[in-house]
C-alpha positions as semicolon CSV with decimal commas, in nm:
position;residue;x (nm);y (nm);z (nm)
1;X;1,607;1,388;5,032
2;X;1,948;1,543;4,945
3;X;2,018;1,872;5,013
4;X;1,729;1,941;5,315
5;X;1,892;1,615;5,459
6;X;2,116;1,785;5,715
7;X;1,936;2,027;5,967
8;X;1,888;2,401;5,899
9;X;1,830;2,395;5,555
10;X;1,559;2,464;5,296
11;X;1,523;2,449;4,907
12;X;1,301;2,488;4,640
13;X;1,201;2,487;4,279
14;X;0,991;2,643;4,052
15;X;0,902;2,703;3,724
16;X;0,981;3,053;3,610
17;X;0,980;3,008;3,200
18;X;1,320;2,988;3,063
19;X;1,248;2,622;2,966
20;X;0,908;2,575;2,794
21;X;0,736;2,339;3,078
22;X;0,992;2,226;3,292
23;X;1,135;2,344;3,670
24;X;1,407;2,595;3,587
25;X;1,491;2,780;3,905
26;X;1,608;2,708;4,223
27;X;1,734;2,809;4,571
28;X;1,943;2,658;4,838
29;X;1,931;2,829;5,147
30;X;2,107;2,751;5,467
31;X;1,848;2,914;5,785
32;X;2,153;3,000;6,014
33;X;2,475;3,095;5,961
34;X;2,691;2,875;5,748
35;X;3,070;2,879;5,614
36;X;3,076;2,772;5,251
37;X;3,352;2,683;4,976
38;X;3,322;2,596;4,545
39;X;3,509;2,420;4,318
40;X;3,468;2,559;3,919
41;X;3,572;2,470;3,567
42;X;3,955;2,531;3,492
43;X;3,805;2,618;3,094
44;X;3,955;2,961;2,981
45;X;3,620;3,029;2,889
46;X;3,397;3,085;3,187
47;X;3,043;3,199;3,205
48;X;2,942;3,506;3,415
49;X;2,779;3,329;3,696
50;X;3,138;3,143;3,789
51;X;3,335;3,452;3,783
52;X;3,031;3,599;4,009
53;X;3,076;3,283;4,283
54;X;3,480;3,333;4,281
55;X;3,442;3,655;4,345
56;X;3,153;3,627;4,632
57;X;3,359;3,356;4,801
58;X;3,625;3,593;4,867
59;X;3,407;3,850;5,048
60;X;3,169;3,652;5,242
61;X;3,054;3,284;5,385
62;X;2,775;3,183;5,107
63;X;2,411;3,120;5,298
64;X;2,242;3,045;5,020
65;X;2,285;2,911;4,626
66;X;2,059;3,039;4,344
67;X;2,043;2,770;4,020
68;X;1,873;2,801;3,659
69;X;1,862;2,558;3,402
70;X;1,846;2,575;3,019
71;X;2,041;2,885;2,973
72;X;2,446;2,902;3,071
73;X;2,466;3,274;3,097
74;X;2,797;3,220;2,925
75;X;2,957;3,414;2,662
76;X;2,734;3,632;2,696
77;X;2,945;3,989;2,772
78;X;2,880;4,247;2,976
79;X;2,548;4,238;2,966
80;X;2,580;3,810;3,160
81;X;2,814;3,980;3,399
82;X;2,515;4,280;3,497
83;X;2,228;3,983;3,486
84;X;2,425;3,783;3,734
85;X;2,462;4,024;4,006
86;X;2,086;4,127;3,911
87;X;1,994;3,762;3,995
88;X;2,204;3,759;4,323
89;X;2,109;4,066;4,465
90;X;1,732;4,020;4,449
91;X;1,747;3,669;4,551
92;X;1,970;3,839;4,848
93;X;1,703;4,086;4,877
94;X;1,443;3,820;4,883
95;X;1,594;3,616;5,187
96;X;1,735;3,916;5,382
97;X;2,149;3,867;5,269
98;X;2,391;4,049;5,155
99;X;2,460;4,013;4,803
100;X;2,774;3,852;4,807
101;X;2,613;3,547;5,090
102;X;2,450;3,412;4,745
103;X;2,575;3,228;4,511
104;X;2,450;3,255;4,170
105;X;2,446;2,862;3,911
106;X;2,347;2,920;3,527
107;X;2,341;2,565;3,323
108;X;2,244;2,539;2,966
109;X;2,258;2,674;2,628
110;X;2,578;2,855;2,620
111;X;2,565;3,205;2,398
112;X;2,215;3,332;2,480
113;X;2,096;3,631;2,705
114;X;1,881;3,521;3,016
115;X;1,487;3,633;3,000
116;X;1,562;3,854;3,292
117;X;1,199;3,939;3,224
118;X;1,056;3,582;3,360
119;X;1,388;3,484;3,599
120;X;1,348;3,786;3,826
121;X;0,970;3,766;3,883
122;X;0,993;3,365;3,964
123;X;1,228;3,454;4,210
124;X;0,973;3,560;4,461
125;X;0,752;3,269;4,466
126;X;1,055;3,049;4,468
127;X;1,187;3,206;4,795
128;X;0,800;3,212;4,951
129;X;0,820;2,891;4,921
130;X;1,141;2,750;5,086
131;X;1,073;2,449;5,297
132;X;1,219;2,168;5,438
133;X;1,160;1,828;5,352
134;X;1,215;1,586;5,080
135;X;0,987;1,736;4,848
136;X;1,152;2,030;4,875
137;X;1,497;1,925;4,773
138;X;1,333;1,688;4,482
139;X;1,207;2,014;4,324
140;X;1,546;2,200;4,397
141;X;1,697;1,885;4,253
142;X;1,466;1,845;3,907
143;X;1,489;2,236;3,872
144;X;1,879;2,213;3,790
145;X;1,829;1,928;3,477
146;X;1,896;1,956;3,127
147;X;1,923;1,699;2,920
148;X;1,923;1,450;3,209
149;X;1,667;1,233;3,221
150;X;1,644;1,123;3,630
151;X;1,728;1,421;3,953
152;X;2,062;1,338;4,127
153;X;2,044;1,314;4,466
154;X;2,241;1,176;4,747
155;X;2,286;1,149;5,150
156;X;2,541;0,989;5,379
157;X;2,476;1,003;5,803
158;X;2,722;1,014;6,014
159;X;2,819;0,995;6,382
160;X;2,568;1,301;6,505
161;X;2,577;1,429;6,131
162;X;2,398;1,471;5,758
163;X;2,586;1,511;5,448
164;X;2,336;1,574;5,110
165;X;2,334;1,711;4,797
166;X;2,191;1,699;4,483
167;X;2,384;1,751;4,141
168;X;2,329;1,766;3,744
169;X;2,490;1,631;3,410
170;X;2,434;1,430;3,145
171;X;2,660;1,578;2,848
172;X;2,998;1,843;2,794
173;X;3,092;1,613;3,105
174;X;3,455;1,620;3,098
175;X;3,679;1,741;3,411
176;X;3,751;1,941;3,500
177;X;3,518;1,937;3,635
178;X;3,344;1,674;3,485
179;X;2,823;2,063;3,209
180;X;2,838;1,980;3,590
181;X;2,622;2,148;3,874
182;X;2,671;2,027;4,216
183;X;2,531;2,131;4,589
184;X;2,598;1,958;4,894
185;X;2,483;2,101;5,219
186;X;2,604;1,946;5,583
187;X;2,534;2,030;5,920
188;X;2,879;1,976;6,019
189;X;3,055;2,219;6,212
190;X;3,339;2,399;5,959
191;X;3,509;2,672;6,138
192;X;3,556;2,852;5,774
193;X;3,515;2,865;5,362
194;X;3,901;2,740;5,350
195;X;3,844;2,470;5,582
196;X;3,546;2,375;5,375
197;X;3,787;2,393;5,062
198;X;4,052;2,106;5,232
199;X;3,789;1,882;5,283
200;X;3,566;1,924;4,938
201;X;3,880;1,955;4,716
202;X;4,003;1,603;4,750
203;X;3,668;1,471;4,743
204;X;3,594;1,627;4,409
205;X;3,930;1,480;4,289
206;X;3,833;1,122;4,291
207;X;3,453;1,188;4,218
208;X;3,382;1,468;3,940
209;X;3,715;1,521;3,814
210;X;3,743;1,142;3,764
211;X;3,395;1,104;3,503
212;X;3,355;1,154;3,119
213;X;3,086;1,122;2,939
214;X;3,221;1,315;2,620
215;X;3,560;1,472;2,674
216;X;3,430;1,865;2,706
217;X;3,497;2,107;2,969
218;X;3,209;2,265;3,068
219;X;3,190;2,673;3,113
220;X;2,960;2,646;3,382
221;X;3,121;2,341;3,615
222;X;3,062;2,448;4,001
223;X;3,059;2,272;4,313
224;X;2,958;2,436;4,619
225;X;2,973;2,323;4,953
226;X;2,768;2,454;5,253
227;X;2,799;2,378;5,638
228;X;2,610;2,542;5,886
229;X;2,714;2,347;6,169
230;X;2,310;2,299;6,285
231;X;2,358;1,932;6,419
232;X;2,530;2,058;6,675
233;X;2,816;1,760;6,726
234;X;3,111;1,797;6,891
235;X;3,435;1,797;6,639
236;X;3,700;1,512;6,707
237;X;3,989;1,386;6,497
238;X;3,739;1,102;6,477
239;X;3,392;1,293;6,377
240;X;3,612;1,495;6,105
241;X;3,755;1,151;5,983
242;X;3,372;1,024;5,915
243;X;3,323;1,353;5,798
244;X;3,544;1,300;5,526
245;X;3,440;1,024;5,424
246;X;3,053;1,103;5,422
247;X;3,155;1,367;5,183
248;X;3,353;1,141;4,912
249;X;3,053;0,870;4,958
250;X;2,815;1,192;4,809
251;X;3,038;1,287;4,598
252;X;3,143;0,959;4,437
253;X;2,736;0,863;4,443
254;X;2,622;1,192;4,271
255;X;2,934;1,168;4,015
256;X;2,832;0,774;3,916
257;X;2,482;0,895;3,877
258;X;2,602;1,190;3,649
259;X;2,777;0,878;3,428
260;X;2,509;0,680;3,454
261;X;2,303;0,955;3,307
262;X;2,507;1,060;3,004
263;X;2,313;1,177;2,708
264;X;2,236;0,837;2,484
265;X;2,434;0,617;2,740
266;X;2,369;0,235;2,730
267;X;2,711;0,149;2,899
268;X;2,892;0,257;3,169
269;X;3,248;0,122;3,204
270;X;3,524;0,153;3,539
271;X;3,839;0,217;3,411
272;X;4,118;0,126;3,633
273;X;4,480;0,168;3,603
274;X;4,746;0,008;3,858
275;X;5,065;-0,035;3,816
276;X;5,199;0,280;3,689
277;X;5,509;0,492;3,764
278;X;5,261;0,737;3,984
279;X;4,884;0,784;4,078
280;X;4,972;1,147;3,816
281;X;5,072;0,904;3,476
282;X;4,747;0,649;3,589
283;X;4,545;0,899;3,594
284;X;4,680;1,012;3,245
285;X;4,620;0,694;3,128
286;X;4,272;0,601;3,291
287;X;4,187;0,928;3,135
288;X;4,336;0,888;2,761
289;X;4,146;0,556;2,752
290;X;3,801;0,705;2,860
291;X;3,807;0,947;2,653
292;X;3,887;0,740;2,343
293;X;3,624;0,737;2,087
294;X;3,674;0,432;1,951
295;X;3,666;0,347;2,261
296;X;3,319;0,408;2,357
297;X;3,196;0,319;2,004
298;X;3,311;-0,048;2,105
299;X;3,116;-0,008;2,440
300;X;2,839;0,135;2,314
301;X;2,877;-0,240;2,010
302;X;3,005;-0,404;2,311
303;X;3,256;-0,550;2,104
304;X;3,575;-0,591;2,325
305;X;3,803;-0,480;2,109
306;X;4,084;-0,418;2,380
307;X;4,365;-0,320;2,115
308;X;4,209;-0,024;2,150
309;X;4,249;0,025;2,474
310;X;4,603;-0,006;2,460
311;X;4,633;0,206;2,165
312;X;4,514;0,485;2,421
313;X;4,716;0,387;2,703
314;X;5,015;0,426;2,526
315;X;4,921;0,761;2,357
316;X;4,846;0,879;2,694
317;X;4,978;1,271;2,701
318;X;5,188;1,373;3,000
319;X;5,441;1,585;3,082
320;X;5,492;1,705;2,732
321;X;5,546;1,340;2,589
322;X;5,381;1,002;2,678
323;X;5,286;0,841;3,046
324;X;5,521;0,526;3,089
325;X;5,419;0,197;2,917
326;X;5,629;-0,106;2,845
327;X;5,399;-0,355;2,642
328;X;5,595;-0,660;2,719
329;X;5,468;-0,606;3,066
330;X;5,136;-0,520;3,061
331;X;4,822;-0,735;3,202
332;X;4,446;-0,606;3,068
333;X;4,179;-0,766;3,228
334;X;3,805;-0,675;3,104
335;X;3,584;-0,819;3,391
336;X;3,809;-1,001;3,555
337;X;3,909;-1,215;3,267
338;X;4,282;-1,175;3,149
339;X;4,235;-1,059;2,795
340;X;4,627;-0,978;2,778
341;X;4,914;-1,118;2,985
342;X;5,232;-0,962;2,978
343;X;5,217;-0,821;2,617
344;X;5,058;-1,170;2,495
345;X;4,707;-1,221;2,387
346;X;4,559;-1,529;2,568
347;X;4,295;-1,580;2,284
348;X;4,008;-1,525;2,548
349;X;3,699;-1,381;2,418
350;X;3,536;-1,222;2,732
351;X;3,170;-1,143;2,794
352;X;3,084;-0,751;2,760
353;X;2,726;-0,827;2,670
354;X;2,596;-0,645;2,981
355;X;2,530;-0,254;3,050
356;X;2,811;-0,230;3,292
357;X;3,231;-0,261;3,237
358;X;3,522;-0,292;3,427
359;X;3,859;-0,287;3,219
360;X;4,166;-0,318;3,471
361;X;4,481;-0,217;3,363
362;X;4,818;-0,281;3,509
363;X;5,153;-0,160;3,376
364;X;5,356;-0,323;3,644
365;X;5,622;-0,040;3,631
366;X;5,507;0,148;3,994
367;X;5,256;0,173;4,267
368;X;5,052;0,463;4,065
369;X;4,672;0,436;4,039
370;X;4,347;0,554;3,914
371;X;4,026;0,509;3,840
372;X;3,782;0,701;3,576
373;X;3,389;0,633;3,458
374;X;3,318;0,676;3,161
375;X;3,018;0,537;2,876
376;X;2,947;0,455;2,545
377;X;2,900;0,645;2,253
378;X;2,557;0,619;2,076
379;X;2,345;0,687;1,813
380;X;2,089;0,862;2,106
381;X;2,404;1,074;2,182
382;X;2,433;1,204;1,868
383;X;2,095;1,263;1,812
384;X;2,055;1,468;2,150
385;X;2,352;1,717;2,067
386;X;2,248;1,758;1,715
387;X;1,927;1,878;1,800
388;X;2,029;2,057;2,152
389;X;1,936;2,382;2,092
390;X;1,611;2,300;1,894
């Protein structure tokens, strides 16, 4: 049940008109005080409802998070910038916050004014009806979609503990961060917003800013974290240790369903790289051959053409050149069976017949490592992003 998982909060979603049938609207609320940090697109372009949350995080512990889907509110001038704050403060009005204890979410078509006319009335019935409860965070969940076809939600218990949240993408999923909504609430006790930033940053390192579905940044990628510290458990080395790790278990869960969800997707392939000179140049690597579009054209004919994956590998930009690669030493395996040993073809044909990939990579120069998702390209894919706006 996601993000009403951990005690003390409450969510909803609603239908307020900016899509033609579907949930569009939605609100996260934590009912006692919380501490709260977010994690947001590094694209120089950046829609008005991310500059809005940076700014809000510096002046106050978020309570609650505000969401719309099918419009991005981005590039969209002054006139996003005013309709943000418009949304935040009457949501803030709404629930009895300060302005700047909301956090406002836009996902969608990027370009377009919001229909302030139907967001601002919805509002109201959205916040009437907070609750707890599954149900509650299913609608919060299904009101954040765009083109993806199944809610993302996700929950991890720990030692006295809830971690949950709920997240959306499907396409422009590229980190960083990998276009990307994400909430996870936890009743946790965080003693503050930068606390909450050490332990979300590196869990959104090897989760959403380790998934590609198509090799754009977003305008609109945000993660936000919320702890309220409800369950009342007493903090240990040991309880923040399982903390941890209840967090990257969410995060990794929402970020594989995000792949598994990519617009037209019928594969979805692990790529892992080993052996390099550091985990910085695997990453590089794991990256360059994720992104590769011919590639994910041979995933999507599941034709296991691996020349192309070293083709990538050793085009793999870094540092203003190339990421190390000798190809005299280099072992490809695509699952599990050795399709390239030591810069010599062993003539293997292996099976990639099924909807899932793992292609292991090892440079044997260094202890460096990293592992991306990534899928196919399709003929669905195309179709969906030709006809996006209509």
């Amino acid at each position: 049940m996601s993000v009403t998982a951990p005690k003390g909060f409450i969510a909803n979603g609603v239908h307020a008109g900016i899509r033609r049938q579907k949930l569009d609207l939605a609100i996260v609320r934590s009912t006692v005080p919380a501490v709260g940090a977010g994690m947001f697109t590094i694209n120089r372009v950046q829609a008005a409802p991310v500059k809005l949350c940076k700014e809000s995080l510096t002046l106050a512990e978020p309570m609650a998070v505000v969401a719309n889907s099918g419009n991005a509110n981005a590039c969209t001038g002054l006139r996003g910038d005013i309709d943000a704050r418009a949304i935040q403060a009457e949501t803030a009005r709404l629930l009895g916050l300060r302005s700047e204890q909301v956090l406002t979410l836009s996902t969608g078509v990027i370009g377009q004014p919001l229909p302030m006319g139907r967001i601002l009335p919805a509002l109201r019935p959205c916040a009437d009806g907070l609750a707890l409860g599954p149900d509650a965070g299913r609608l919060a969940a299904e009101a954040i979609m765009t083109t993806d076809l199944r809610s993302k939600q996700s929950v991890a218990e720990g030692p006295g503990f809830t971690v949950g949240g709920t997240a959306k993408g499907s396409g422009m999923i590229h980190p960083n961060m990998a276009t990307m909504l994400a909430i996870v609430t936890t009743d946790y006790p965080l003693a503050s917003g930068a606390e909450a930033f050490a332990f979300l940053q590196p869990a959104v390192h090897e989760s959403f800013n380790a998934i590609t579905v198509d090799g754009d940044c977003s305008t609109n990628d945000t993660i936000v974290l919320l702890a309220n510290g409800a369950s009342g458990v007493e903090r240990t080395a040991e309880t923040d240790a399982a903390f941890r790790e209840c967090l990257r278990a969410v995060c990794a869960d929402l970020s594989r369903q995000v792949v598994a969800d990519g617009e037209g997707a019928t594969v979805v392939a692990e790529v892992r790289v080993s052996g390099a000179v550091n985990d910085d140049e695997a990453r590089a690597i794991a990256q360059r051959i994720a992104t590769s579009p011919l590639v994910k054209t041979a995933l999507f004919g599941h034709d296991a053409n691996w020349g192309r994956v070293l083709s990538s590998a050793g085009s793999a930009p870094y540092g203003g050149g190339y990421a190390h690669l000798d190809p005299e030493r280099v072992c490809l395996k695509y699952n599990g069976i050795v399709v390239l040993d030591k810069g010599a073809p062993t003539g293997v044909e292996p099976d990639v017949s099924g909807k899932t990939l793992l292609i292991e990579l090892d440079l044997d120069l260094g202890d460096g490592r990293f592992m991306y998702l990534t899928t196919d390209f399709s003929y669905e894919y195309v179709r969906i992003n030709a006809d996006y706006r209509s």
